[in-house]
N, C-alpha and C positions, 0 to 999 in steps of 0.2 A: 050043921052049925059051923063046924073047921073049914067047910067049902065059902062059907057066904063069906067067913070073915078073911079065907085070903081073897075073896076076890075085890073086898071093902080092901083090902091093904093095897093090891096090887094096882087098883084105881087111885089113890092117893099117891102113891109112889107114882104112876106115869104123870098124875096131873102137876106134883112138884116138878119132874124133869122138864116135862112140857114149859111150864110157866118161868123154869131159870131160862133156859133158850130163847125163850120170848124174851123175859127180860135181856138177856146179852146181845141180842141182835137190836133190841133198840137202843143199849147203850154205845153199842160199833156203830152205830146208823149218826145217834148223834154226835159221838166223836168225830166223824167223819165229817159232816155238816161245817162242823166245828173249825176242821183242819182247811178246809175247803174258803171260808171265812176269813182264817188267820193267811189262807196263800192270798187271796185277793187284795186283800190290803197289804198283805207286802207289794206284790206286784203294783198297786197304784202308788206306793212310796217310792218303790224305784222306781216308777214314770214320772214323777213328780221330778222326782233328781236329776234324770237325765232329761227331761226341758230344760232346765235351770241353769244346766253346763251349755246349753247350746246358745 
């Protein structure tokens, strides 16, 4: 009985670790996205500018 139930624990315990890691790499994944986004439009604002000056 004290065997099934740690191994009912120790399954629950990997599967929360498992599932925060997944969640964290897909919230790194979209912050990234994210970052990737906010560089592009800056970069076309400063291409905008620098036609403007010429």
């Amino acid at each position: 009985m004290n065997t099934a139930l740690t191994i009912i624990g120790l399954a629950m315990f990997i599967f929360i670790i498992v599932y925060s890691l997944k969640r964290a790499k897909e919230k790194k994944q979209a912050q990234q996205e994210e970052h990737e986004k906010i560089k592009n439009y800056g970069e076309s604002i400063n291409e905008e500018t620098r036609n403007k000056n010429k």
